[in-house]
C-alpha positions in Angstrom: -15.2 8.6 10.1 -13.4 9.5 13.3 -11.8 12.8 13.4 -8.5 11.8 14.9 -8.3 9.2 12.4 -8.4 12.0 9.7 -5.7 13.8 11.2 -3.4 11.0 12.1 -3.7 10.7 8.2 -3.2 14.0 7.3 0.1 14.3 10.0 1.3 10.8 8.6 1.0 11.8 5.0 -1.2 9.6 3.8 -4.3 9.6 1.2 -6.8 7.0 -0.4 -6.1 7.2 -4.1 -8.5 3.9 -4.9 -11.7 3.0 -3.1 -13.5 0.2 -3.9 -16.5 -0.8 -2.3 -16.8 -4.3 -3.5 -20.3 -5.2 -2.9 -21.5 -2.6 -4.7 -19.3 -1.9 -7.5 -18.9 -5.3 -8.6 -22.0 -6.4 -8.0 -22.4 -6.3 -12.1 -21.2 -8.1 -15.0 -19.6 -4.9 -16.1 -17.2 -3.3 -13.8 -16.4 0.3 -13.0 -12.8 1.4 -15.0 -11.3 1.9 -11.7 -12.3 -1.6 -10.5 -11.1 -2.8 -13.9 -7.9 -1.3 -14.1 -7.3 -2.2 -10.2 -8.5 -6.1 -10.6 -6.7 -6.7 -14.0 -3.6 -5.3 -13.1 -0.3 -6.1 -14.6 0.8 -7.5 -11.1 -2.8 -8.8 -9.5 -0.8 -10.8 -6.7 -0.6 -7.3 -4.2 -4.5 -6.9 -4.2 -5.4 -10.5 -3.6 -2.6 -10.7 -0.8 -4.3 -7.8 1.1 -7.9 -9.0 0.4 -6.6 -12.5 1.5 -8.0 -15.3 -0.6 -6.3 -16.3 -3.3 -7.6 -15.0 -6.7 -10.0 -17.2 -9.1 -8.6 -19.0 -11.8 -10.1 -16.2 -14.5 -8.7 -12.5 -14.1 -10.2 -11.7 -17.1 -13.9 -12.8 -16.0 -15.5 -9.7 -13.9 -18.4 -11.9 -13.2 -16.6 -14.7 -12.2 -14.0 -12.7 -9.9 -17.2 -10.7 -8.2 -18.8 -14.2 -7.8 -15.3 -15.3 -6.0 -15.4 -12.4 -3.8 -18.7 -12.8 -2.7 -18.2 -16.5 -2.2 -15.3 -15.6 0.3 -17.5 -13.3 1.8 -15.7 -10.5 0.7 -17.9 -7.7 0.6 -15.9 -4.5 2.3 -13.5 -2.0 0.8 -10.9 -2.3 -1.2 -8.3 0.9 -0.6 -5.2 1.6 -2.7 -3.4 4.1 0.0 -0.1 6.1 -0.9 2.6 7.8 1.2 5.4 9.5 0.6 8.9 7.4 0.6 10.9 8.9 3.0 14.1 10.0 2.5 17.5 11.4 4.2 16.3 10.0 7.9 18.7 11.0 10.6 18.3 12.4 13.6 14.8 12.0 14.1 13.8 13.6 10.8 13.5 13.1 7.2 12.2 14.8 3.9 10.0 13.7 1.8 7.6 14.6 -1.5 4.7 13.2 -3.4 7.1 13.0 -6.0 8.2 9.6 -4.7 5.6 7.7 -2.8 4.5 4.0 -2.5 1.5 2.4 -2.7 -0.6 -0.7 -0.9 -3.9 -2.4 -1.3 -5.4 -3.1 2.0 -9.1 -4.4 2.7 -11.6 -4.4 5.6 -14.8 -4.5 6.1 -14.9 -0.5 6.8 -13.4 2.2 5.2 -12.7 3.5 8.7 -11.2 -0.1 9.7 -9.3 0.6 6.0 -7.5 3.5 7.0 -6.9 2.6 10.6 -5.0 -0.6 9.1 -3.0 2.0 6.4 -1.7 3.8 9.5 -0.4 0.8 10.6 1.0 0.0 7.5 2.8 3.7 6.9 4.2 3.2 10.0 5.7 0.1 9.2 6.9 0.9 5.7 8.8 4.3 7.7 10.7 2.0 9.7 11.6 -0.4 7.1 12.8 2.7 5.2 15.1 3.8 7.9 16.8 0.6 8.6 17.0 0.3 4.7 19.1 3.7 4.7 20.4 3.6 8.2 22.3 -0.1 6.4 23.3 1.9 2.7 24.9 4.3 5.2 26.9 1.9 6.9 27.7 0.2 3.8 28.5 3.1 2.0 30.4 4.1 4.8 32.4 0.4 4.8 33.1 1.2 1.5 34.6 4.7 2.0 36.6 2.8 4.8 38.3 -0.2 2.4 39.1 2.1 -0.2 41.2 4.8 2.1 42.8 1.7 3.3 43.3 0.3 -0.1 44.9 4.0 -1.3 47.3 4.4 2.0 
């Protein structure tokens, strides 16, 4: 794996908590408890959007979904990446803990393709998260604003 890659993931806060290599893993009628757990999820609709075929009509089958996957050609990694949310963004900076993070599946065929796409993603998520709390602030503010009006 490249080295700036590592640090760009290190500076951006971000870790692998899953990996799933699919070929290999799955490749039995009995998977792994972390492939399990990850591919009969409560909410199974993430993963598949990220590997990007739509899932096979059995979620209980690990045969049948390896089978599916390999059909698709769908043979690389499966990566469950975290980050922490960001939080109080202003000027420029913001705080944040691995008390409160977020998760997303991606897939590719590499893991090194895998985490290049996360920093993409974290970077994405970061901005959402700002507008999100640069419009609450406005709001809130609008809010502050109607009610001194509404008390003079």
């Amino acid at each position: 794996m490249k080295t700036e890659t590592i640090e760009s993931m290190f500076e951006g806060s971000i870790k692998a908590e899953v990996i799933i290599h699919l070929a290999t893993m799955l490749a039995q009628d009995s998977f792994p408890g972390i492939a399990t757990e990850a591919f009969m999820e409560e909410d199974p609709e993430p993963l598949w959007e990220s590997i990007g075929i739509e899932p096979p009509y059995d979620l209980d089958d690990p045969g049948l979904i390896f089978d599916h996957l390999m059909d698709n050609d769908k043979s690389g990694f499966l990566v469950k990446f975290a980050t922490p949310v960001p939080q109080n963004i202003k000027d420029g900076s913001h705080s944040m803990s691995w008390g409160y993070y977020a998760t997303h599946w991606i897939y590719a065929d590499t893991y090194q393709e895998a985490c290049e796409k996360a920093l993409a993603w974290r970077q994405e998520f970061y901005k959402k998260r700002k507008k999100f709390l640069e419009d609450q602030l406005i709001a809130n503010n609008n809010r502050v604003d109607v009610e001194l009006k509404e008390v003079q």
